[in-house]
N, C-alpha and C positions, 0 to 999 in steps of 0.2 A: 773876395772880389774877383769872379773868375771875366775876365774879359775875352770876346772872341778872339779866336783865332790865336794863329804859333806866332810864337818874335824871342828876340834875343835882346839881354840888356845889358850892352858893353859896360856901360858906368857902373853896375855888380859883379860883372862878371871877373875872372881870372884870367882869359884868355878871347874869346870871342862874344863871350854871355848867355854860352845857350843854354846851357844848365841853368844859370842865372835867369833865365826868360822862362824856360818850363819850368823852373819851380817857382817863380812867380806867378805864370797863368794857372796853374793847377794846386796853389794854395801848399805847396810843400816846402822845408826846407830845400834852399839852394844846393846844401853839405850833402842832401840824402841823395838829389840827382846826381853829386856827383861823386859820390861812392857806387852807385848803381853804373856809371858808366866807367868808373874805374875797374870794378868787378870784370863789366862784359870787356875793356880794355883787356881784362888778364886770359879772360878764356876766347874771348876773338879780337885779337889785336888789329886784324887788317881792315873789317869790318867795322868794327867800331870808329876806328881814324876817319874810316872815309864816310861815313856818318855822320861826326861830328863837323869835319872840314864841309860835305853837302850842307849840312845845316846851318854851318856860318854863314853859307854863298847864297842860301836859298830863305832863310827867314826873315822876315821884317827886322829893323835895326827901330827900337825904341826908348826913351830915356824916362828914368825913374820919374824924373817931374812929369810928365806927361801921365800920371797917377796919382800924385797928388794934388793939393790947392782946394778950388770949388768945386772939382767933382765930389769930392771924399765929405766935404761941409754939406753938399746939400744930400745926400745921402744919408748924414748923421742927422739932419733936421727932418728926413722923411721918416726914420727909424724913430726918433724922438717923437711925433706926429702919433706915427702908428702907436706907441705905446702909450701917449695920453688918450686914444680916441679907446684903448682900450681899458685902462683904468678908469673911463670915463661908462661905459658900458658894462663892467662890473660892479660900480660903485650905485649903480641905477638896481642892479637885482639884489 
């Protein structure tokens, strides 16, 4: 479910959610962002802090529910949709 645009999500996050937010926009583990940013923590420490602190100050702040409920349901009834309308056109040849 990749939705526009960068955000953070404090209510997963560890500290400010940013990790927690790009590996929710980008379909990845939360844990993998943030071994990759603990890596570039070890080899550029200064850099990366001020990074992470920009990106608390500068990315949208959004909460998990605001992902789930009727969006995710009516998304499962369009997927479910599409795959009758396609058993339905195979069952015809």
């Amino acid at each position: 479910m990749l939705t526009r645009g960068l955000y953070r999500l404090p209510d997963d996050g560890l500290v400010a959610g940013v990790c927690a937010g790009l590996g929710h926009r980008f379909e990845y583990s939360k844990w993998a962002i943030r071994g990759v940013w603990l890596l570039s923590l070890l080899l550029f420490t200064k850099i990366s802090v001020l990074a992470y602190i920009l990106a608390s100050l500068v990315l949208k702040q959004r909460r998990i529910s605001e992902f789930s409920g009727k969006n995710n349901e009516s998304e499962v009834s369009s997927i479910q949709r599409e795959f009758e309308q396609l058993r339905v056109r195979i069952n015809r040849n």
